[in-house]
KEVONU-831389 format. One line per 8 residues: their letters; for each residue z, x, y of C-alpha. Coordinates in pm, whole numbers, padded with zeros to 5 digits. Each point is the difference from the previous one (the first is absolute). Layout:
# residues N
a> Z:X:Y; ...
***
This chain:
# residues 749
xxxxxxxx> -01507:-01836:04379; 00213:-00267:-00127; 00375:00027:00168; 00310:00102:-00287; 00256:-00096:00196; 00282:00257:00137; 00042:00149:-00320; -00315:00163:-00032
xxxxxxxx> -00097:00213:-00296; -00081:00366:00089; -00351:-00032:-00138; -00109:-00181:00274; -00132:00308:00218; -00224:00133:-00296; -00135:-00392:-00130; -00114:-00282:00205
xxxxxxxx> 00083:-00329:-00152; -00258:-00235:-00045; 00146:-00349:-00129; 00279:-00093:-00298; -00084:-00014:-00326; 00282:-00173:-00203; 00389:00000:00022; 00313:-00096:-00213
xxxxxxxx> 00152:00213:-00242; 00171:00278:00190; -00239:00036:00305; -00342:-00042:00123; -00340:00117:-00029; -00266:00092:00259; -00353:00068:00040; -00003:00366:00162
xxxxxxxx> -00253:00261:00137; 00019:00335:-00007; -00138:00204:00318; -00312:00078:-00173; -00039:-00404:-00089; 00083:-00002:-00370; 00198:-00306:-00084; 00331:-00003:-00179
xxxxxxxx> 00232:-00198:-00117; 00352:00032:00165; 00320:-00097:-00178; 00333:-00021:00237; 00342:-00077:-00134; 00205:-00298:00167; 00225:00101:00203; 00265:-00194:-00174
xxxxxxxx> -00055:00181:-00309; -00034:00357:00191; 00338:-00047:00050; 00083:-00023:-00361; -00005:00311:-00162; -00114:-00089:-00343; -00302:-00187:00154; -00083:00315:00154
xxxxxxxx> -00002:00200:-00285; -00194:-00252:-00208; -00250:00054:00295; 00044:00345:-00072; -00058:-00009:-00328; -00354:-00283:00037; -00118:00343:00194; 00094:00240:-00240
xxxxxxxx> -00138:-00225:-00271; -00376:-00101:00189; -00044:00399:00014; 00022:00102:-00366; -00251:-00304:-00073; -00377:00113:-00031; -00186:-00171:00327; -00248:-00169:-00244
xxxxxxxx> 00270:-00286:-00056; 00176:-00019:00286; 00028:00073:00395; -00006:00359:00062; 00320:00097:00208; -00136:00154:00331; 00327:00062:00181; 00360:-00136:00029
xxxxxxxx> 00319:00059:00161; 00298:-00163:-00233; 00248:00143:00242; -00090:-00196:00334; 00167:-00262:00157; -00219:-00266:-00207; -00145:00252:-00256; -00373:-00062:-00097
xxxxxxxx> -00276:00121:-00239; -00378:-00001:00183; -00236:-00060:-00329; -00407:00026:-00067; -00118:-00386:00082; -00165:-00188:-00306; -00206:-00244:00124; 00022:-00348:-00208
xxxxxxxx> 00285:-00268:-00047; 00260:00043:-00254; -00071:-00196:-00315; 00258:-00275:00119; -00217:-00044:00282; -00312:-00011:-00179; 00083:-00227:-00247; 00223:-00226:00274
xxxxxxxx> -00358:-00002:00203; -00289:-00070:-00313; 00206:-00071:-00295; 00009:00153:-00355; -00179:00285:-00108; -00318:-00004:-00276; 00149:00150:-00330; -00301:00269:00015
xxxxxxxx> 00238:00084:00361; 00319:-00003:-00165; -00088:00241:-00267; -00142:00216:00262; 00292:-00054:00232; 00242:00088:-00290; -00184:00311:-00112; 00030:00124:00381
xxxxxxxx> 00413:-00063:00014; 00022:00159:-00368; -00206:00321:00151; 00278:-00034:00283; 00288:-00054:-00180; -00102:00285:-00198; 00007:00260:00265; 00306:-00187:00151
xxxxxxxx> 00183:00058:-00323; -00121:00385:-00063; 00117:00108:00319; 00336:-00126:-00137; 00053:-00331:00177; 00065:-00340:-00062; -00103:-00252:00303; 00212:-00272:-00092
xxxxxxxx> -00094:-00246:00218; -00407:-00095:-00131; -00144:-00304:00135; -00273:-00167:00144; 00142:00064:00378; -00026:00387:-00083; -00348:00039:-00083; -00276:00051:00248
xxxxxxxx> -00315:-00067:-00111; -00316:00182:00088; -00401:00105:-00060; 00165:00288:-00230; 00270:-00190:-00207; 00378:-00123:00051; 00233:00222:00103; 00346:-00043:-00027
xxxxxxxx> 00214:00024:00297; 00411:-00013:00128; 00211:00205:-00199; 00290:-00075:00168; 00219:-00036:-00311; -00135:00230:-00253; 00129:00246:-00176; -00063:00334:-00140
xxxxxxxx> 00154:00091:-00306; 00292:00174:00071; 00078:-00185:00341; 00385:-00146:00053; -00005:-00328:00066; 00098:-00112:00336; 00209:-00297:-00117; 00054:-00153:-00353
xxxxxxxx> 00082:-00349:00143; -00315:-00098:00206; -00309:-00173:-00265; -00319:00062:00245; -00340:-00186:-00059; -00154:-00269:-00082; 00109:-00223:-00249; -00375:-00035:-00133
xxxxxxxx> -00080:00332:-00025; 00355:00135:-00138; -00011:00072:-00338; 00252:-00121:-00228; 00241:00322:-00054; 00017:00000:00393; 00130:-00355:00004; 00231:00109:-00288
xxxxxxxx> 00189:00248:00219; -00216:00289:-00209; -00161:00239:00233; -00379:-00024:-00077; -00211:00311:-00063; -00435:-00016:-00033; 00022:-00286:-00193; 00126:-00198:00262
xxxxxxxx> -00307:00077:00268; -00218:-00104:-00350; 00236:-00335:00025; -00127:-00036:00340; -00322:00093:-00043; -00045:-00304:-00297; 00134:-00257:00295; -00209:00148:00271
xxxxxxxx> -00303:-00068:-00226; 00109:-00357:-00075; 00038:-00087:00330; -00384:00173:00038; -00151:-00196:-00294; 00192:-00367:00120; 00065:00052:00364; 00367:-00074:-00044
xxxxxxxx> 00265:00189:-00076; 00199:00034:-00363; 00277:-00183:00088; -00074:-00268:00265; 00250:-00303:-00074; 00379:-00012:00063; 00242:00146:00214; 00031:00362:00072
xxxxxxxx> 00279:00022:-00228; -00198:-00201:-00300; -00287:00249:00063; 00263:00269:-00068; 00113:-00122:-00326; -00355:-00070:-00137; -00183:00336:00063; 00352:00117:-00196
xxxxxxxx> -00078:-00175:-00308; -00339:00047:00016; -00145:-00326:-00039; -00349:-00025:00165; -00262:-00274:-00019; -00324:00212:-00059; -00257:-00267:-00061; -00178:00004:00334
xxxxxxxx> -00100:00353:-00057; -00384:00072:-00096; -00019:00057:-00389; -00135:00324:00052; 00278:00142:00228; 00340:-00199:-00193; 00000:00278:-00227; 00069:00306:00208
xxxxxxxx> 00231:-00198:00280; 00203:-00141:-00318; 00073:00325:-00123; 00113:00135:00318; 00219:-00253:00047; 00160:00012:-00322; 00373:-00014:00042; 00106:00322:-00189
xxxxxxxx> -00131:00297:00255; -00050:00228:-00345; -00283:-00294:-00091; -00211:00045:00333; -00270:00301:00009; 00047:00281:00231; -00225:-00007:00301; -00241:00290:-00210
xxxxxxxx> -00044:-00210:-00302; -00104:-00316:00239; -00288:00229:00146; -00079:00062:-00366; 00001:-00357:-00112; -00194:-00130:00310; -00252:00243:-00009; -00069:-00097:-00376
xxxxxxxx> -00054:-00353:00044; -00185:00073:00287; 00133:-00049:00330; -00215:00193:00276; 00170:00230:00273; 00001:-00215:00357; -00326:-00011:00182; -00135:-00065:00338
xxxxxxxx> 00064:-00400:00038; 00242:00028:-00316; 00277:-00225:00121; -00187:-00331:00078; -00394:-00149:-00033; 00051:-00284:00262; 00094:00172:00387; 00013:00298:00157
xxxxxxxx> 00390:00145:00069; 00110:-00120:00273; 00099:00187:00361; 00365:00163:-00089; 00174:00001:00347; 00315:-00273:-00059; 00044:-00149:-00344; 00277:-00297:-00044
xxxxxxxx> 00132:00047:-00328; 00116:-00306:-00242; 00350:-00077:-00006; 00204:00163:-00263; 00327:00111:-00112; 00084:00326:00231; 00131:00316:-00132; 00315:-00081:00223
xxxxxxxx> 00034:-00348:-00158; -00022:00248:-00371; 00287:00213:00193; 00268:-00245:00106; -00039:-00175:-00345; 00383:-00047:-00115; 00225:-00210:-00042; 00076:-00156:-00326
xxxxxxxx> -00335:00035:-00085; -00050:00374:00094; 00312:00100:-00196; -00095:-00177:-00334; -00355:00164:00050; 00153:00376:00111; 00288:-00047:-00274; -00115:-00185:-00296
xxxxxxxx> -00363:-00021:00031; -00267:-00342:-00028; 00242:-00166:-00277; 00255:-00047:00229; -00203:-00081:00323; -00159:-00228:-00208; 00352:-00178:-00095; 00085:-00036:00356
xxxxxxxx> -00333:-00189:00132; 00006:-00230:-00307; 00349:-00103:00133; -00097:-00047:00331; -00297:-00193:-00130; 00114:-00304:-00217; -00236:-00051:-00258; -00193:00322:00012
xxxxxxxx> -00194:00129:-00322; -00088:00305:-00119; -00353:00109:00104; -00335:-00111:-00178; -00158:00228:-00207; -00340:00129:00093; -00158:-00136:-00281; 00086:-00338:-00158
xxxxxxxx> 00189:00036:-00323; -00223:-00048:-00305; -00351:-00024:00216; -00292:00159:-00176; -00236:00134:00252; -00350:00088:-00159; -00177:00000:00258; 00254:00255:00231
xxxxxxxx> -00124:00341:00130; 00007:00267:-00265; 00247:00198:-00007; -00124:00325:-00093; 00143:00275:00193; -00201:00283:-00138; -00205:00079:-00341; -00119:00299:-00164
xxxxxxxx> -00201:00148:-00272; 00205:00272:-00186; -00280:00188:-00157; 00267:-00004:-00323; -00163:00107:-00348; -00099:-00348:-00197; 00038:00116:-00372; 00280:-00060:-00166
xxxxxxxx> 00302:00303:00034; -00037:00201:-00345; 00368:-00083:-00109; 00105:-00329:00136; 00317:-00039:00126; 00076:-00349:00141; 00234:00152:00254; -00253:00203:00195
xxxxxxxx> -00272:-00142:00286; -00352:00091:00071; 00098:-00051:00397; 00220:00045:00208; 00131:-00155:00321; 00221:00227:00196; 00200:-00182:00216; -00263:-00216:00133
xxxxxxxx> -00144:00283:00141; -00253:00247:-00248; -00119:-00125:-00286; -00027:00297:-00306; -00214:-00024:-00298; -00112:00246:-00275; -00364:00087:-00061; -00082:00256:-00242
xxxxxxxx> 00179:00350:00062; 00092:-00156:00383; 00249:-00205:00135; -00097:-00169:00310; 00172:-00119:00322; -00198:-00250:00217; 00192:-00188:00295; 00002:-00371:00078
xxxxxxxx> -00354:00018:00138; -00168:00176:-00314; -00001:00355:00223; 00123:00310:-00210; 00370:00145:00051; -00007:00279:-00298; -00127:00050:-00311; 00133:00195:-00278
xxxxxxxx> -00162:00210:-00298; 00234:00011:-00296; -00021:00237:-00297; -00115:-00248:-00183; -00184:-00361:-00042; 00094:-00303:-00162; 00285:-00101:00243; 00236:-00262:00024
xxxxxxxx> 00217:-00087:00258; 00373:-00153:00059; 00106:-00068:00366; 00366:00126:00112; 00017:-00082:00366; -00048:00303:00182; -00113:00188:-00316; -00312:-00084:-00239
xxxxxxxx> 00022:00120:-00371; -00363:00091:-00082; -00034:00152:-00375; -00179:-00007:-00358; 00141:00028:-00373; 00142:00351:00076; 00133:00036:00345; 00146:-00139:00344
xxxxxxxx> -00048:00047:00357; 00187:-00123:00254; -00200:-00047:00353; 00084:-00063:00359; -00153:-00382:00059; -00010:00080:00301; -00162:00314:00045; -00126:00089:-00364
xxxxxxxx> 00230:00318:-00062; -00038:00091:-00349; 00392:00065:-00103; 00077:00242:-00324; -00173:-00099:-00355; 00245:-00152:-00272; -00212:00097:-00329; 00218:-00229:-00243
xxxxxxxx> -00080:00260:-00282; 00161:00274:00196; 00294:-00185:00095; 00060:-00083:-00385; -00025:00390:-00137; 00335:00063:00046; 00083:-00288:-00192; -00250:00032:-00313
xxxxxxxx> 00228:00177:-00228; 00255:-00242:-00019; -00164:-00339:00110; -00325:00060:-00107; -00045:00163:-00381; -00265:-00252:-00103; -00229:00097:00252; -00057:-00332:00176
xxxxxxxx> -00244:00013:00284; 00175:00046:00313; -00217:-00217:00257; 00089:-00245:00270; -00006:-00352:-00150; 00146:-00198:00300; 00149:00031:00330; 00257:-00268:00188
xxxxxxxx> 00065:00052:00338; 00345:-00109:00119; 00127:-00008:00412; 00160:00375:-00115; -00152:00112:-00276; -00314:00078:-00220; 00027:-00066:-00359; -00263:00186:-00207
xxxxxxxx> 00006:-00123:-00387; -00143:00318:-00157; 00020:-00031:-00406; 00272:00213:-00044; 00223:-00091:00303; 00061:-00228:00274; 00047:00212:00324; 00110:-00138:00358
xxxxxxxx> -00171:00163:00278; 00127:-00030:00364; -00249:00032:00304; -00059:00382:00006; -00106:-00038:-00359; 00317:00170:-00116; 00144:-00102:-00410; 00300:-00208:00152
xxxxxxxx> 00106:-00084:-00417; -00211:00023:-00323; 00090:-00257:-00266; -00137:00184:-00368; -00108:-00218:-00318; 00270:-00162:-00193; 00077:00123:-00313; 00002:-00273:-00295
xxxxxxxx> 00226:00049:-00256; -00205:00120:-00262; -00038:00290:00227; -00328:-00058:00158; -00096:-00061:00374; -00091:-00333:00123; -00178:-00128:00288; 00164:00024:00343
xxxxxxxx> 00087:-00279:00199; -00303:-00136:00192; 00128:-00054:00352; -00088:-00386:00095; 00087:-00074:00385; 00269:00242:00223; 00220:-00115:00301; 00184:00248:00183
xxxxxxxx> 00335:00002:-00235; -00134:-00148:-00313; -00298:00065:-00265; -00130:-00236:-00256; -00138:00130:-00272; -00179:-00116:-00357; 00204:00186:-00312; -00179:00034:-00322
xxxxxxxx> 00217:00308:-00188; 00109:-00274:-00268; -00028:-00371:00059; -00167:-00150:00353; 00235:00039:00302; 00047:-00059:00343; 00172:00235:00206; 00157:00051:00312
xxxxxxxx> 00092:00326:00130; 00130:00183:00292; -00304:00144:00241; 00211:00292:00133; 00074:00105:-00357; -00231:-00173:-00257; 00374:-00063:-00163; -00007:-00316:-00207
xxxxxxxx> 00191:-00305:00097; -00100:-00265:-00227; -00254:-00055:-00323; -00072:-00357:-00118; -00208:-00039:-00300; -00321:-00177:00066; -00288:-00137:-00164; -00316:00188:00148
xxxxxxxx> -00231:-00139:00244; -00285:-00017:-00261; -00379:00126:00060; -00170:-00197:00322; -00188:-00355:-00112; -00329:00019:-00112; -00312:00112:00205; -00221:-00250:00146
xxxxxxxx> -00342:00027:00196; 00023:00264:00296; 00149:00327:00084; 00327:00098:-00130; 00296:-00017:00255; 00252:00324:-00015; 00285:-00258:00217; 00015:-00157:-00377
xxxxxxxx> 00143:00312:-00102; 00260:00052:00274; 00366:-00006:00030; 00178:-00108:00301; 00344:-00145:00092; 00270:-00066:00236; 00381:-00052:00015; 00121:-00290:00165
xxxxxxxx> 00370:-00009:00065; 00108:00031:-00386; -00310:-00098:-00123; -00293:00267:-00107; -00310:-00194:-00073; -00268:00255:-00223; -00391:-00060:-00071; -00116:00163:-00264
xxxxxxxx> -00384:-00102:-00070; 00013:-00367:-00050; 00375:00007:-00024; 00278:-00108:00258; 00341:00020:-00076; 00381:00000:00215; 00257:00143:-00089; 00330:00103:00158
xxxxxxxx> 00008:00295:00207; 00404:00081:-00131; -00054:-00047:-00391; -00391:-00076:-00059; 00077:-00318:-00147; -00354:-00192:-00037; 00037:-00327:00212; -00352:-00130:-00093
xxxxxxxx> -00326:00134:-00051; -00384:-00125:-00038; -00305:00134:-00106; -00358:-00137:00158; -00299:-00088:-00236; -00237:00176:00231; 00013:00288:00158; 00233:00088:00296
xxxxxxxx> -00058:00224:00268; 00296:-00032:00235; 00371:-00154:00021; 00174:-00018:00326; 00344:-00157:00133; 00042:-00200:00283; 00370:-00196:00087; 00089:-00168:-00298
xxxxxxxx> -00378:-00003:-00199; -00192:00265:-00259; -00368:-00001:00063; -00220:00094:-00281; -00377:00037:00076; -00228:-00080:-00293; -00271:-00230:-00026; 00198:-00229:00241
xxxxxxxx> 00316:00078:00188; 00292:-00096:-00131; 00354:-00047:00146; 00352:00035:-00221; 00345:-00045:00146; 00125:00317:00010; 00398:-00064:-00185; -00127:-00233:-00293
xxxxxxxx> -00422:00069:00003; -00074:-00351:-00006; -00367:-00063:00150; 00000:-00145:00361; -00371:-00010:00073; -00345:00112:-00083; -00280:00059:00175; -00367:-00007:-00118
xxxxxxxx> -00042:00374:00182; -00131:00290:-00273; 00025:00329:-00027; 00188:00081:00349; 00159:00276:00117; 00306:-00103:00166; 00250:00129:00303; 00317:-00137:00184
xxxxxxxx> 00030:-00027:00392; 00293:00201:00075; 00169:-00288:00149; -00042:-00203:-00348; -00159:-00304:00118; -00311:00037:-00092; -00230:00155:-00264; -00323:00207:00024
xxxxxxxx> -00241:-00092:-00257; -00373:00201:-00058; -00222:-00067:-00280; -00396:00023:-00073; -00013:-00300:00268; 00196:00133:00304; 00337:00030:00139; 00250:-00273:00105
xxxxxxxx> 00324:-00036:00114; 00234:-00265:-00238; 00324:-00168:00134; 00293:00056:-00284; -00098:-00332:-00182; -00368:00130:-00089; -00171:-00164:00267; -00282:00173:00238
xxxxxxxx> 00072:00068:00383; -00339:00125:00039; -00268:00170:-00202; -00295:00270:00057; -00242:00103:-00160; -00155:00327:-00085; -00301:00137:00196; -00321:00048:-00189
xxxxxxxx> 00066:00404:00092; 00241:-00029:-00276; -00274:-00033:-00263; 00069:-00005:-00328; 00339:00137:-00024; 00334:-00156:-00112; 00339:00013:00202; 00192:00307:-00159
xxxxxxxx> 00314:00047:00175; 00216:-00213:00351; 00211:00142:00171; 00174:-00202:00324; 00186:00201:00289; 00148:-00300:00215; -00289:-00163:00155; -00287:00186:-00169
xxxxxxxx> -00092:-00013:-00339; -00234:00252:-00143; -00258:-00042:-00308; -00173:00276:-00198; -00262:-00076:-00246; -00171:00095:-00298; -00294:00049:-00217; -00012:-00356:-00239
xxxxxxxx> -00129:00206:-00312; 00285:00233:00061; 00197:00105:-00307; -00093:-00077:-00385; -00174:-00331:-00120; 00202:-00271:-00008; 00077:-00268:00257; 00204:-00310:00146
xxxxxxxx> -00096:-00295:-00133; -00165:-00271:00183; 00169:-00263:00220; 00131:-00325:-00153; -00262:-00193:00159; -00316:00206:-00080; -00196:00304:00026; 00121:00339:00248
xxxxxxxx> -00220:-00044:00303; -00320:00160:00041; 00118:00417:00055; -00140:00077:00433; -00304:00232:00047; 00164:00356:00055; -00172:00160:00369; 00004:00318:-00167
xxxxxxxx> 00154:00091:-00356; 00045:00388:00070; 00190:00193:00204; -00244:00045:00257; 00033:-00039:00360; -00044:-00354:-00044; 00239:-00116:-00282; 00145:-00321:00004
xxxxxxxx> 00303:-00043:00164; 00279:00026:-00178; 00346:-00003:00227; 00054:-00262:00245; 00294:-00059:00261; 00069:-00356:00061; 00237:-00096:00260; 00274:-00257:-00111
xxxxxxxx> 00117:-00143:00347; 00350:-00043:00134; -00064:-00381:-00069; 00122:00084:-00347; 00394:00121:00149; 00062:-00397:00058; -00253:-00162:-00263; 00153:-00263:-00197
xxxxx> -00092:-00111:-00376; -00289:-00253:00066; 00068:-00339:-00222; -00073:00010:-00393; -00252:-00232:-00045
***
């Protein structure tokens, strides 16, 4: 039995000691033995910090915590006393190194091991999380590795969800594995162990850690603002430790929807021998750790320093070490600024086949989608009488029969608006709850007499989805629904003055106060009306946007048809078709306006530019529309970081990412699952864009014409051109990268 000194802990009767296995941090661990010569794994508080009362009831709480966690991912508690002289907690002994020791001892870890390594902490992290806890302190040092996976170990400062803390001015960890918010002075929930997780596997896949230059104080300051260099990761593992290191906790995935992803790109659960291919693990009895920054060093952190980190978070921490260090600069980026990088891992995340209907909708309207993303996490899609749920791995949710068949769809966040010529539903995305039928024709009875005496068809023509709102354009009225399907206000035909009704508005593009709308009652108008009200604030007489250019070879686009805007300071910018016009918000003045020879199929803003997508991608200065640059690019669908520096671009070819001046950061192209479908709609949520597809013969004859410098490439051989079980695929998830926070425009050649 090893000798404890006069202060021995009151476990010694019941457990013999049989060597040390590590110290630092607030005390030491021993090999044990139990009478009946199981061995365990002893933890004994310092004395020092058994003297301090909130050490011991951090102890208190690492015992509390280690019992509500399943034994499959951690030490099993066998007994503890928190209230003795040096209190102590006696768990089940896993027999292996921790990862730090591993990969201290034979170096980096196969990317077939990582996967498998990160698919066992997900599992973990998991159960960690549904027991209602939050370990806080993730790293390589606190995971023991072993025949039957990693297990994750020391949760001396995590915290359940409704636990006090013990002090708001102490930041505890380890600058590597801290996520951001932490270093920001915000208290971090799951997504920070997923923080930790993403720089436990990088130091797995490289054998160093994230952040392995500078001072401690430097290391601080760059996990804050989340600049990482990422390029000595395997291909096939950048993708899922870039995402969960993302800087903005709401862009990580919880530790469920990692299981998910690794199991569908095919990570295997740990094995006998998992870990490493080269040597057997080596005898556990007294393992010298690495030097690193202590938890104490984290504790006493103060000083200038500490206060502009507590008080004012990494901006002014940052301020302070560049004046200490003359001639500092900001941090490089991960990715040099206007690099292309063809031959770069893919950066697929996940991709699905929607089992949507191909043919065209039976009344077209441009504003409606054949799938639907949910929040990055189902994708929905109509097929015959059904609507269908499927998540991120192509596994059914729900599915829905609806009254009826012909279905189109138009997403509302939460809510999905699934209906036909003569009625809406509202459904749950999440869970597929059918909400109450609006049957336009019943809504309008009430109304016939006096706004309908020529008998017009009452059917629903178009729907716009505003942030508040639903407004349904039904031939004799414009009505504003709100999300329990409810008739907010109803807008009836105008009557002309020779007495006679004439058209309503058509609704164009909603924000949450205003609503643009087309006017035809007399002459061609813009208008601009309240949302809350439909109460007009302006009409300015307009020429109208004219029919769409001619057709041309290939299937007809419905994106030609759309609407869409956006108001920019005092500045609302309108596509109509092949038309683009600004005009002031206050007074609708028309400040300039152009109309494309070929057909357009989206317009986007971005910091001072107007980007029209045609048969090459054009840029206009937003105040006086003069042309900046163009790009030979056709037919793309378009979307805007939400940071602004950067645009998303997808067309036939692939997707890439574009600096502000047109030029490509890098570019990817489509997978051959994608057959012989088109890109239908993008949609980017920070540092994930998503792409649905569809059909190319969708919609009437007619088509885009060819590009400027010859024929449309040669259409892809669909996989499958049903709906069957193997369809093509038609929505993708593509991770962006946080490179793309810091990227700067690359030169114009």
């Amino acid at each position: 039995m090893l000798p404890l000194g006069k202060n021995d802990p009151d476990f010694v009767a019941s457990y013999r000691l049989l060597g040390v296995l590590g110290g630092g941090g607030m005390g030491r661990v021993y090999l044990g033995q139990s009478r009946s010569g199981k061995r365990l794994a002893i933890k004994v508080l310092s004395e020092h910090f058994a003297e301090d009362p909130e050490y011991r009831e951090r102890f208190a709480r690492e015992v509390a915590a280690a019992r509500l966690v399943s034994p499959l991912y951690t030490a099993a508690v066998v007994d503890s006393d928190k209230d003795a002289s040096s209190p102590w907690l006696a768990t089940t002994y896993i027999d292996g190194p921790s990862l730090e020791e591993w990969v201290g001892q034979h170096g980096k870890l196969t990317s077939e091991t990582v996967l498998a390594l990160a698919l066992g902490l997900a599992e973990a992290l998991a159960s960690i999380h549904q027991a209602g806890l939050v370990h806080r302190d993730l790293k390589p040092s606190n995971i023991i590795i072993d025949i039957n996976g990693p297990h994750i170990i020391d949760f001396g400062i995590a915290l359940s969800g409704d636990a006090t803390r013990i002090t708001t001015s102490m930041l505890v960890g380890t600058p590597s594995y801290m996520a951001p918010e932490r270093i920001n002075g915000v208290d971090a929930g799951p997504a920070g162990d997923i923080f930790s997780l993403g720089a436990t596997l990088f130091y797995a896949a490289t054998g160093s850690p994230l952040i392995k230059d500078g001072t401690f104080y430097e290391q601080v300051i760059q996990v804050a603002l989340g600049r990482f260099e990422l390029t000595e990761v395997p291909v096939n593992c950048q993708p899922l430790i870039t995402r969960c290191l993302s800087k903005d906790p709401q862009d990580r995935p919880t530790a469920a929807e990692l299981v998910q992803i690794l199991v569908g790109i095919g990570a295997i659960q740990p094995a006998h021998g998992w870990w490493a291919e080269r040597e057997p693990l080596p005898t556990r009895t007294h393992f010298q750790r690495p030097p690193r920054h202590s938890r104490r060093r984290l504790l006493v952190a103060g000083g200038a320093f500490g206060l502009a980190l507590l008080g004012g978070g990494a901006a002014a921490a940052w301020s302070y070490l560049k004046r200490g260090q003359p001639g500092a600069s900001p941090l490089p980026s991960a990715t040099p600024s206007g690099t292309t990088r063809p031959g770069r891992s893919s950066r697929v995340l996940w991709q699905v086949a929607s089992h949507a209907d191909h043919g065209p909708p039976p009344a077209p309207d441009s504003l409606s989608v054949r799938v639907v993303i949910d929040r990055g996490r189902r994708i929905i899609a109509a097929s015959g009488r059904n609507v269908l749920a499927t998540d991120v791995l192509g596994r059914p949710v729900w599915t829905k029969e609806m009254p009826t068949s012909s279905l189109q769809l138009w997403p509302w966040d939460d809510v999905l608006l699934v209906g036909n010529l003569n009625s809406l539903w509202l459904l749950n995305a999440e869970t597929g709850a059918i909400g109450p039928e609006l049957n336009v024709a019943k809504l309008e009875e009430p109304f016939a007499a006096q706004d309908n005496p020529d008998g017009m068809a009452v059917q629903l023509e178009r729907v716009l989805v505003g942030p508040d709102r639903a407004l349904l354009s039904v031939g004799t009225a414009l009505l504003a629904i709100d999300r329990t399907g409810k008739v907010t206000w109803r807008m009836p035909r105008p009557m002309a003055a020779n007495g006679r009704h004439t058209p309503i508005p058509v609704p164009l593009f909603a924000t949450q106060t205003h609503l643009v709308t087309r006017e035809t009652a007399t002459t061609s108008r813009v208008g601009l009306r309240q949302m809350s009200s439909g109460k007009s604030i302006w009409r300015a007489t307009d020429s109208p946007p004219g029919p769409p250019p001619g057709p041309g070879p290939g299937g007809r686009d419905e994106a030609w048809k759309a609407s869409e805007g956006v108001i920019v300071g005092d500045y609302l910018v309108l596509r109509e078709s092949s038309r683009v016009q600004v005009r002031l918000l206050s007074t609708g003045k028309l400040i300039w306006h152009v109309t494309s020879p070929t057909p357009v199929v989206t317009m986007k803003q971005v910091r001072n530019l107007v980007l029209l997508a045609a048969d090459r991608l054009v840029a206009y200065g937003l105040a006086d529309g003069k042309p900046i640059w163009e790009k030979q690019v056709r037919g793309a669908r378009l979307a805007v970081t939400q940071a602004g520096d950067a645009i998303v671009v997808v067309n036939e070819n692939g997707l890439s990412i574009r600096d502000t001046t047109g030029e490509p950061l890098w570019e990817e192209p489509f997978r051959a699952a994608v057959g012989d479908l088109m890109p239908d709609q993008i949609h980017v949520d920070s540092q994930t864009a998503y792409v649905t597809f569809r059909p190319r013969d969708e919609g009437p004859p007619g088509g885009p014409p060819p590009p400027p410098n010859g024929p449309p490439p040669e259409p892809r051989p669909s996989e499958s051109p049903g709906g069957g079980p193997n369809a093509p695929i038609d929505a993708i998830a593509y991770q962006l990268g946080p490179d793309l926070a810091s990227a700067e425009p690359s030169p114009t050649p």
